[in-house]
C-alpha positions as CSV (number, residue, x, y, z in Angstrom):
1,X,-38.8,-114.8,86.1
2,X,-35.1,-115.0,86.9
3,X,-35.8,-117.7,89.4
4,X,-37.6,-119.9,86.6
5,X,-34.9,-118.7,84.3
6,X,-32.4,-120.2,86.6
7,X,-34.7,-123.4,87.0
8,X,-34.6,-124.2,83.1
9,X,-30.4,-123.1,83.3
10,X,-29.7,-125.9,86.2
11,X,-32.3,-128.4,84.4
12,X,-30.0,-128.5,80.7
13,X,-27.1,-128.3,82.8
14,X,-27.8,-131.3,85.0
15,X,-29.0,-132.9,81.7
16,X,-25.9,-132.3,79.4
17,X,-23.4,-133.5,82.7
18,X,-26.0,-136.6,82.8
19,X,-25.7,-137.3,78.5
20,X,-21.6,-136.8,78.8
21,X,-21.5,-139.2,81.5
22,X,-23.2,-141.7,80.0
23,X,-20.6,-141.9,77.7
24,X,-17.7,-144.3,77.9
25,X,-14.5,-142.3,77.0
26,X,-12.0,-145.1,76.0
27,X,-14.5,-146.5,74.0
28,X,-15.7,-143.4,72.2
29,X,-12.0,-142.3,71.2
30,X,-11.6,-145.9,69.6
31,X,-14.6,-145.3,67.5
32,X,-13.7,-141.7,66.6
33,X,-10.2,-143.2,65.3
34,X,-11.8,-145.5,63.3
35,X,-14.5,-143.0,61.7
36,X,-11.3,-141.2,60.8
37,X,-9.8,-144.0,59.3
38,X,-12.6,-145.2,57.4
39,X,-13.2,-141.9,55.8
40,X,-9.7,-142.1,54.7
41,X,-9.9,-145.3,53.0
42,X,-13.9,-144.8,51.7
43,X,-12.0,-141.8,49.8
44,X,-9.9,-144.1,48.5
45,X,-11.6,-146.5,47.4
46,X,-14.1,-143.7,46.0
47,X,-13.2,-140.7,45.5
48,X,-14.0,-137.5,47.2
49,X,-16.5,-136.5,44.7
50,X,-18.3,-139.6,44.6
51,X,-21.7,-139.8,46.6
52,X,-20.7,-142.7,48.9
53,X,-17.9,-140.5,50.2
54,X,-20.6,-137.8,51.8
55,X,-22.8,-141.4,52.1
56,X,-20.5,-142.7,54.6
57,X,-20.0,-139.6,56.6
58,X,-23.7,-139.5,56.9
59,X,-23.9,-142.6,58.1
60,X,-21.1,-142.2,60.9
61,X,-22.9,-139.3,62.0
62,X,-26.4,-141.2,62.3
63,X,-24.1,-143.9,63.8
64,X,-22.8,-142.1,66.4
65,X,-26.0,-139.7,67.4
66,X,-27.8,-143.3,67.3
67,X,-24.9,-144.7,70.0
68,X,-25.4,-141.7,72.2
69,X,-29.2,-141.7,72.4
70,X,-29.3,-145.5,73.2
71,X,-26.0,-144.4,75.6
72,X,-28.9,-142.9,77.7
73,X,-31.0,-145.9,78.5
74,X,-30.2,-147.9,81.6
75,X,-30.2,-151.9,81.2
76,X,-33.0,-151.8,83.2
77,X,-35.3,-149.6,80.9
78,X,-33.8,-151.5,77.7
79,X,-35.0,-154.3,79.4
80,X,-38.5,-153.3,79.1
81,X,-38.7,-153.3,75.9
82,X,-36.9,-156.4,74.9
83,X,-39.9,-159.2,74.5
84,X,-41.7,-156.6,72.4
85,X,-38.6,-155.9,70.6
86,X,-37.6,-159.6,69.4
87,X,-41.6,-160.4,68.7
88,X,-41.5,-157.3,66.3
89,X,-38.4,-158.9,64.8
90,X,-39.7,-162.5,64.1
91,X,-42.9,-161.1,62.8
92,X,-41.1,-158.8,60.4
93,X,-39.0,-161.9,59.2
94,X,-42.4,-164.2,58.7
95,X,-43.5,-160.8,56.4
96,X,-40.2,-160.8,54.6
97,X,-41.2,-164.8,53.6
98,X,-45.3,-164.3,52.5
99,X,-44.3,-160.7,51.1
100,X,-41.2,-159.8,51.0
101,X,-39.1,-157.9,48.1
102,X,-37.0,-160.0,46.1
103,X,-33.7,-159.0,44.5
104,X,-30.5,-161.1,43.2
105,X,-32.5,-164.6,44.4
106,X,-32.5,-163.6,47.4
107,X,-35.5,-162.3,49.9
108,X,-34.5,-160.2,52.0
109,X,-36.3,-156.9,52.5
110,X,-39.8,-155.6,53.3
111,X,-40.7,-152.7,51.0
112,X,-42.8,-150.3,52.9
113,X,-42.9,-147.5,49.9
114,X,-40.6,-144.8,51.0
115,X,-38.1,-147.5,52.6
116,X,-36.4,-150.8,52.2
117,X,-35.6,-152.4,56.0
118,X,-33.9,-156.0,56.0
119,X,-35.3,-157.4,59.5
120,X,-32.6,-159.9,59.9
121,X,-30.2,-157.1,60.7
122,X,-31.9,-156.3,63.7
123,X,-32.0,-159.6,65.0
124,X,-27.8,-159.3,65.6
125,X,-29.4,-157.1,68.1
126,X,-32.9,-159.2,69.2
127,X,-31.4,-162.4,69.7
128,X,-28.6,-161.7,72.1
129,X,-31.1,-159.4,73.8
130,X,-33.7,-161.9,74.4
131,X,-31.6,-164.2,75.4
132,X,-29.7,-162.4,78.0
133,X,-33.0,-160.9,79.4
134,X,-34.3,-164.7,79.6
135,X,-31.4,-165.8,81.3
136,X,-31.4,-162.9,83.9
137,X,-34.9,-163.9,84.6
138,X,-33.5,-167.5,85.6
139,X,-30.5,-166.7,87.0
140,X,-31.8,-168.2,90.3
141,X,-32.5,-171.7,89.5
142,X,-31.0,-172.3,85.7
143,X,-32.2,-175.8,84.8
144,X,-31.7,-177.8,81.5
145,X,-34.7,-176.9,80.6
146,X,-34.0,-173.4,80.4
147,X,-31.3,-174.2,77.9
148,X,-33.7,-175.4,75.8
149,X,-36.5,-172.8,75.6
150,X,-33.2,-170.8,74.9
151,X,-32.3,-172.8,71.8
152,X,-35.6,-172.7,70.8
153,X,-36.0,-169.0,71.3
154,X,-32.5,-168.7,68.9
155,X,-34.0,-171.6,66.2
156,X,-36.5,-169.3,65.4
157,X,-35.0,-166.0,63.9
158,X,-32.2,-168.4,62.8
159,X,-34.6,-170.6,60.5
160,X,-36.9,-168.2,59.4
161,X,-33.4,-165.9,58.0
162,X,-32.2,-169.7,56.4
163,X,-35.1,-169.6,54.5
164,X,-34.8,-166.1,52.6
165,X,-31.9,-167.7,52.1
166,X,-29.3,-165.7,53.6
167,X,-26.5,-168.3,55.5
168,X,-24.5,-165.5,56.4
169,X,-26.7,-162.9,58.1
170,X,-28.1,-166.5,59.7
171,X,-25.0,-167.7,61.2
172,X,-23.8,-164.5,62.6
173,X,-27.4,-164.4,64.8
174,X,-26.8,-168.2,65.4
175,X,-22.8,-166.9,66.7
176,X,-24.5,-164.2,69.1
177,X,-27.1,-166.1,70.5
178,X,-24.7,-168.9,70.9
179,X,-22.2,-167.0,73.3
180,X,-25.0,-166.2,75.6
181,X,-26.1,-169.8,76.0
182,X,-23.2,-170.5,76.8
183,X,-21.9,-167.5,78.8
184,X,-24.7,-168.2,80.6
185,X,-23.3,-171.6,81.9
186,X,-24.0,-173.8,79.2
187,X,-20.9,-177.0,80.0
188,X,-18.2,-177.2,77.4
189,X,-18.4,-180.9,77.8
190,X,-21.7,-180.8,75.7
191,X,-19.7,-178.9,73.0
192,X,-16.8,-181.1,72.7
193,X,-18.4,-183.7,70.7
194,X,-19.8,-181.3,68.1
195,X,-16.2,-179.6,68.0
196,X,-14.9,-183.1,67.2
197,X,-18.1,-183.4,64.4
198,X,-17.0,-180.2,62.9
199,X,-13.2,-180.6,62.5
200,X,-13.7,-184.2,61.0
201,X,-16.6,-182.9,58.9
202,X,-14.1,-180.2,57.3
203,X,-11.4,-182.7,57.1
204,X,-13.9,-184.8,55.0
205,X,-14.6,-182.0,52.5
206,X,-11.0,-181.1,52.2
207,X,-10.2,-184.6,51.3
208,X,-13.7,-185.2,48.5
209,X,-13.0,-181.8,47.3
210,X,-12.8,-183.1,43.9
211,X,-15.7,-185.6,44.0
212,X,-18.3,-183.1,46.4
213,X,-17.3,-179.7,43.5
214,X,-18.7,-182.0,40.8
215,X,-21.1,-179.7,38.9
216,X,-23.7,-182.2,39.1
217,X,-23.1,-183.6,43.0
218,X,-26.1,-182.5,45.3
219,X,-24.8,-181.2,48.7
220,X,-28.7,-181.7,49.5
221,X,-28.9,-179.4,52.4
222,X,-27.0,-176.1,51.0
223,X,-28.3,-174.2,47.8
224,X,-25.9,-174.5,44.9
225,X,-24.5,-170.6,45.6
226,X,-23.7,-172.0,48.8
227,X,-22.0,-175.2,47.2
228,X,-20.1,-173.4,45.1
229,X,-18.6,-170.5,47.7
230,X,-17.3,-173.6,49.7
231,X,-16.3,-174.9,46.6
232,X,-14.2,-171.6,45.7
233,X,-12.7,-171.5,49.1
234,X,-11.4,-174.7,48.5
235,X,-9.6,-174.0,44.8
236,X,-10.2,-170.6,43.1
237,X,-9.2,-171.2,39.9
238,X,-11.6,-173.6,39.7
239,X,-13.2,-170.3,37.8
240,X,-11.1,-167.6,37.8
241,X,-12.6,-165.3,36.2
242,X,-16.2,-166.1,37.3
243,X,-16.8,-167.5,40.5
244,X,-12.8,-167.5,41.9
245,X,-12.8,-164.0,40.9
246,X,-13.4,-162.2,44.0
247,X,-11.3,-164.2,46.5
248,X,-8.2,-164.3,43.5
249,X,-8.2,-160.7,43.4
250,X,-8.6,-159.7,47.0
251,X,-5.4,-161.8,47.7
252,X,-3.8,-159.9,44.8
253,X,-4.5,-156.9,46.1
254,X,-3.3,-158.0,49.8
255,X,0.1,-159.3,48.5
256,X,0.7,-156.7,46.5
257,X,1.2,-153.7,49.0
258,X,4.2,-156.0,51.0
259,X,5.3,-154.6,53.8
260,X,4.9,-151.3,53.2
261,X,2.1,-150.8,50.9
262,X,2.4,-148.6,47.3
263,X,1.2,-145.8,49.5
264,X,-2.1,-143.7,49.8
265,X,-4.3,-143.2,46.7
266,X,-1.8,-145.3,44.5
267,X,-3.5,-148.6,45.2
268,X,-3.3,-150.1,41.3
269,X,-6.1,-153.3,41.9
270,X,-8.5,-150.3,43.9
271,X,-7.8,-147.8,41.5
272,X,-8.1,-149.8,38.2
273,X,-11.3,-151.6,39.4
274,X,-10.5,-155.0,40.1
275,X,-10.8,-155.2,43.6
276,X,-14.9,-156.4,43.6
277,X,-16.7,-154.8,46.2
278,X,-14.3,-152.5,47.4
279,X,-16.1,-150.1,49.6
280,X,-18.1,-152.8,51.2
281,X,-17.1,-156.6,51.5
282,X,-13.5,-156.5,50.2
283,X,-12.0,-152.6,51.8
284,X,-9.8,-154.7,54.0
285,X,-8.3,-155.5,51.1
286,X,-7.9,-151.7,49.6
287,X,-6.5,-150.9,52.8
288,X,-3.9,-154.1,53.0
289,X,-2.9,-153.0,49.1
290,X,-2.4,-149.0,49.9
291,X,-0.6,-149.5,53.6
292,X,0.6,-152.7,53.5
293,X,1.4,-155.1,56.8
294,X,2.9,-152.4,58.6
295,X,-0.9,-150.7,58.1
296,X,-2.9,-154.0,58.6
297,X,-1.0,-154.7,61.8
298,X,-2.1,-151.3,62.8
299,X,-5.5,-152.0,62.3
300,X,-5.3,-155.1,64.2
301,X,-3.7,-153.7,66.9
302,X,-6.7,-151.1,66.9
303,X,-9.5,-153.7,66.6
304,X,-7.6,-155.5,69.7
305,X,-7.8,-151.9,71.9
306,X,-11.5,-152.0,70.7
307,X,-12.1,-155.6,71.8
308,X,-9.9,-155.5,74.9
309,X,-12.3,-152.3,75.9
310,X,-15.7,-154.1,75.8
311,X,-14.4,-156.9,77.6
312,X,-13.5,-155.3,80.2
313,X,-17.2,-153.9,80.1
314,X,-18.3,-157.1,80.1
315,X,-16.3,-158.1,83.4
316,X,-17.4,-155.0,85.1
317,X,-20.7,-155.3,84.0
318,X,-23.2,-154.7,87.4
319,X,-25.9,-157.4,86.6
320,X,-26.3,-160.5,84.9
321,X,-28.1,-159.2,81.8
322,X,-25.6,-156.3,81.2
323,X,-22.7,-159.3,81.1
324,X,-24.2,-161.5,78.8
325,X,-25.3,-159.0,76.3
326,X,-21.9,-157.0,76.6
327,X,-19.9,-160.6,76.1
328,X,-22.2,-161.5,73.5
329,X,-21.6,-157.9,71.7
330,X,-17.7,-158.3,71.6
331,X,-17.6,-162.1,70.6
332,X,-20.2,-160.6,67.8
333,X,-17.9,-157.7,66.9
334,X,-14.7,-160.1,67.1
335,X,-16.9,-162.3,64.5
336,X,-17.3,-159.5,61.7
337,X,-13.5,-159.0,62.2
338,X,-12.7,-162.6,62.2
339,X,-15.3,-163.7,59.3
340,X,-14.5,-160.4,56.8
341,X,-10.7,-160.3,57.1
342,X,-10.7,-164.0,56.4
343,X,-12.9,-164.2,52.9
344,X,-10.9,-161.5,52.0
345,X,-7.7,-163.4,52.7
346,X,-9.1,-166.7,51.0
347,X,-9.2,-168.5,54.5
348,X,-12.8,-168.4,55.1
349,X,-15.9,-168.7,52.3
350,X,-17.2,-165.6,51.0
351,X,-20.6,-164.1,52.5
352,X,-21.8,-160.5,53.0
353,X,-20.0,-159.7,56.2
354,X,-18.8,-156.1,56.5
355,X,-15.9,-155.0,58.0
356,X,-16.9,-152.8,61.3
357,X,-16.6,-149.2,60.9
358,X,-14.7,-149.6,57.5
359,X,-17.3,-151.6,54.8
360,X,-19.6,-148.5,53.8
361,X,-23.4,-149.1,54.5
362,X,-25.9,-147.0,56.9
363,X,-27.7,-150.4,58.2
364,X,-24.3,-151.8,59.6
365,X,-23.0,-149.2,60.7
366,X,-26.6,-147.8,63.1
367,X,-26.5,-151.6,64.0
368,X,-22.9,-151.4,65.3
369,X,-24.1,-148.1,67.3
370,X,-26.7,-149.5,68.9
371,X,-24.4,-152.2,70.1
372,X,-22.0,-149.6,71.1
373,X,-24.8,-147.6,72.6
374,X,-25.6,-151.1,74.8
375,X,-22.0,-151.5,75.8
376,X,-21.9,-147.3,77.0
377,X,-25.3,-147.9,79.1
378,X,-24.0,-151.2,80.6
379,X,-20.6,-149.7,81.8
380,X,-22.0,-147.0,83.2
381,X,-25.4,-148.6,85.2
382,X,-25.0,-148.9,88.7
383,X,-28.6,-150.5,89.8
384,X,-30.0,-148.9,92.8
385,X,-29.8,-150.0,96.1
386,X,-33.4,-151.0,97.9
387,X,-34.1,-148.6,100.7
């Protein structure tokens, strides 16, 4: 009895000493600083009675327990179920397009009875995945062939999430999938022309502006929601109180708290309601309003210690797959920084990118712990060596 006793005792406690080490210290603490700060402005922005409040702390908790179970599995066994996992993924955006639910013109969910799941969340996850797996496979004897089942294999989620439509969700899985290809070896040289493309195509709709944001000119290829953000980006009080509202008010609320912000709680654009989307989309923009640059600088400074961790993941990373999904990770989490702060500060058009581990949402936030979850596993796998 006490032998079998001591059996089960050495068991839990060679199991707990294997579930703490799996788990990346530096990298936790950054996270736990930011769960603390986003409950602080979530309060805020709504109020420690309000539902969202306990919403959000629900959420972090799911979060993290999700981050730690997925801490557990080695790159090797995640690897296993990658192909099944991106299949799953395309499938469940095909269903989203013959049966999907519909709501504000957009389709984006599958409605299962008891649940609403939006598929093209997951594939922030699938794409890089897949694509790192594929390239580990090839790693040997990359060809420019392989480069091209790749770009097919990141078309396909990215079309069939165009489609719903949804161009933000669609270019963020196009942005992840992207810095694998190319971590993977693709040549700058092929890029430069397209870089050259870009900047003169934005130099052409700054200079049209007032001929291409004619209510009746047909941008042909975007919808007119689409049209019109770009449009708003480009002069705000075009419609400011309709469609210019959002971006007109954010940067209100930004200027307003200075240097040192009007202080916690006394936020007058968050508290008075005209901040739009304030737990979600536009919190940056409580936040800039209550602490002001001294606080924003600080949250810079935090998402730079969060970035500068997973990159050095990324370089320590022990096989090929663990450092192309850990680079394609950060450069995803340095895109939801990049992409929020900027709508919010009317330098970029606006589209449903939250801000990571501040915007409240459950779907985001398990999202960004299973990518946190990937990064633990990958920094602390060290593949065995063959006998």
């Amino acid at each position: 009895m006490n032998r079998a006793l001591n059996s089960a005792m050495n068991a839990v406690i060679r199991y707990v000493g294997y579930a703490f080490k799996s788990i990346d210290w530096p990298l936790l603490i950054i996270l736990v600083l930011f769960a603390g700060l986003g409950m602080v402005v979530m309060h805020s922005a709504v109020g420690g009675t309000d539902g969202r409040f306990e919403g959000q702390a629900r959420n972090f908790l799911v979060a993290f327990g999700t981050m730690w179970f997925v801490s557990l599995w080695s790159p090797s066994k995640v690897m296993k179920i990658v192909i099944p996992f991106y299949v799953t993924g395309c499938l469940l955006l095909l269903a989203v397009l013959l049966f999907g639910y519909t709501s504000k013109g957009a389709t984006r969910w599958l409605d299962i009875g008891f649940l609403r799941i939006q598929p093209s969340e997951m594939m922030k996850l699938c794409v890089p995945m897949m694509l790192a797996w594929y390239f580990d496979k090839h790693r040997s004897d990359l060809r420019i062939m392989d480069f091209i089942v790749a770009g097919v294999l990141l078309l396909v989620p990215f079309v069939l999430i165009i489609k719903q439509p949804d161009l933000g969700t669609a270019l963020l899985v196009f942005a992840t999938g992207f810095f694998v290809i190319y971590f993977a070896g693709l040549s700058f040289k092929l890029l430069t022309p397209l870089f050259i493309l870009g900047v003169v195509g934005i130099a052409l709709i700054i200079h049209f502006e007032p001929l291409l944001c004619e209510t009746d000119f047909d941008w042909v290829i975007l919808h007119d929601y689409q049209k019109t953000r770009v449009c708003t980006l480009l002069n705000p009080n075009l419609d400011p109180l309709g469609k210019g509202f959002h971006t007109i008010q954010g940067m209100i609320a930004i200027g307003s708290g200075g240097v040192y912000g009007k202080g916690y709680l006394q936020g007058t654009q968050t508290h008075l309601d005209f901040i739009p989307e304030q737990t979600t989309d536009f919190i940056f923009a409580v936040f800039a309003e209550e602490f002001g640059l001294y606080g924003s600088v600080f949250l810079l400074i935090l998402y730079t210690l969060l970035l500068a961790r997973c990159f050095v993941i990324t370089l320590k990373a022990k096989t090929q797959f663990g450092s192309l999904l850990a680079g394609a990770l950060t450069m995803m989490l340095f895109v939801y920084v990049f992409v929020n702060m900027g709508m919010v500060m009317g330098i970029l058009p606006i589209v449903g990118v939250p801000l990571p581990f501040m915007s409240y949402g459950g779907t985001a936030l398990v999202t960004l712990g299973i990518a946190f979850g990937l990064l633990m596993s990958i920094a602390n796998y060290t593949p065995h060596k063959p006998s």
